[in-house]
C-alpha positions as CSV (number, residue, x, y, z in Angstrom):
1,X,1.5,-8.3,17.3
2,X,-0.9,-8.2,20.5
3,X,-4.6,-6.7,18.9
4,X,-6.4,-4.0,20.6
5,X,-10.4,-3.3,20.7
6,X,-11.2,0.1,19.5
7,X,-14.8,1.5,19.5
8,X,-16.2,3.3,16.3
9,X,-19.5,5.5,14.9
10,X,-20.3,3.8,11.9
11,X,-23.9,4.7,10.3
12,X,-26.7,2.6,10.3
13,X,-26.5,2.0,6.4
14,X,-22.6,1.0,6.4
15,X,-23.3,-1.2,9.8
16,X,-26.1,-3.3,7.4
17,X,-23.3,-3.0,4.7
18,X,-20.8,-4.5,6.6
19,X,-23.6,-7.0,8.0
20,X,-24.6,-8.1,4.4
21,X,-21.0,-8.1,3.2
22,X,-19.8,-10.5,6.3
23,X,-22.4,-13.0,5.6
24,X,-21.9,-13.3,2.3
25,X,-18.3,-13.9,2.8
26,X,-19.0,-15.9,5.9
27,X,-16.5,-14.1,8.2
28,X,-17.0,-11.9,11.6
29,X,-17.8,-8.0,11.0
30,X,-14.8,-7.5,12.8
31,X,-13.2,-9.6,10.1
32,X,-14.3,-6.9,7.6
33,X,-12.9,-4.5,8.9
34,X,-9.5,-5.9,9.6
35,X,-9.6,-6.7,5.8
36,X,-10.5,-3.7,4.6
37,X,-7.9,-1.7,6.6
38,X,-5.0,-4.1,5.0
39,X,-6.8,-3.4,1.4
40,X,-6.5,0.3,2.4
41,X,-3.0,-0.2,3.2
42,X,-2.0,-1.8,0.7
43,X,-3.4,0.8,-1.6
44,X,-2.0,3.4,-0.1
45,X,1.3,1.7,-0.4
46,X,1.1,1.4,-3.9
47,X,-0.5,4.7,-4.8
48,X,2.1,6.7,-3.4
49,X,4.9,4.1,-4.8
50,X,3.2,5.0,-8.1
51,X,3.0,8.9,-7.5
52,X,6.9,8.6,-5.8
53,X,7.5,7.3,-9.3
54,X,5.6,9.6,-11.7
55,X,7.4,12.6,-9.7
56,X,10.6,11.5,-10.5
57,X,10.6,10.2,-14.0
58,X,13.2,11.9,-16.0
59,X,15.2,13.6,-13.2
60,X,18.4,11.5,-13.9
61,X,20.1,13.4,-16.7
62,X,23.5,11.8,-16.7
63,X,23.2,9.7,-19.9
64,X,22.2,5.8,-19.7
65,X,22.1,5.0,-16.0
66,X,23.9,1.6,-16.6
67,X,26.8,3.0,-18.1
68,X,27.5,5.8,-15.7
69,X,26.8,3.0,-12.7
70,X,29.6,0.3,-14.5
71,X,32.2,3.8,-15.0
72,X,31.6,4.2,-11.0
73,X,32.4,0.6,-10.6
74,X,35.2,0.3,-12.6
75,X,37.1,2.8,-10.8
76,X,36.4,0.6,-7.3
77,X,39.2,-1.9,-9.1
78,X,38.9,-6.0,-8.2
């Protein structure tokens, strides 16, 4: 996927940040911030994966899933 340059307002304070944390880790600013977007994605990802789950536990109320799925099955013959 092609990359595009975006322009952003950071504070002084998180542009030393991201200085400090860059040179520590030896990799370009820019670097960072790519990083830290996938981090942000990723957790993102898995928080609403996790709240997708917590909202839905207990809504099946047909008895043992794996039964009712095998009846279904059953009745689709060989």
């Amino acid at each position: 996927m092609p990359s595009k340059r975006m322009i952003i307002t950071i504070s002084e304070q998180e542009k030393q940040w991201l200085g400090n944390y860059s040179k520590a880790h030896n990799i370009s600013i820019a670097e960072a911030i790519r990083e830290g977007i996938s981090y942000l994605k990723e957790s993102q990802s898995q928080a609403l994966y996790q709240k997708t789950v917590n909202e839905t536990m207990g809504l099946w109320a047909k008895g043992d899933g794996l039964e009712y799925q095998e009846q279904l099955r059953s009745e689709w013959g060989s």
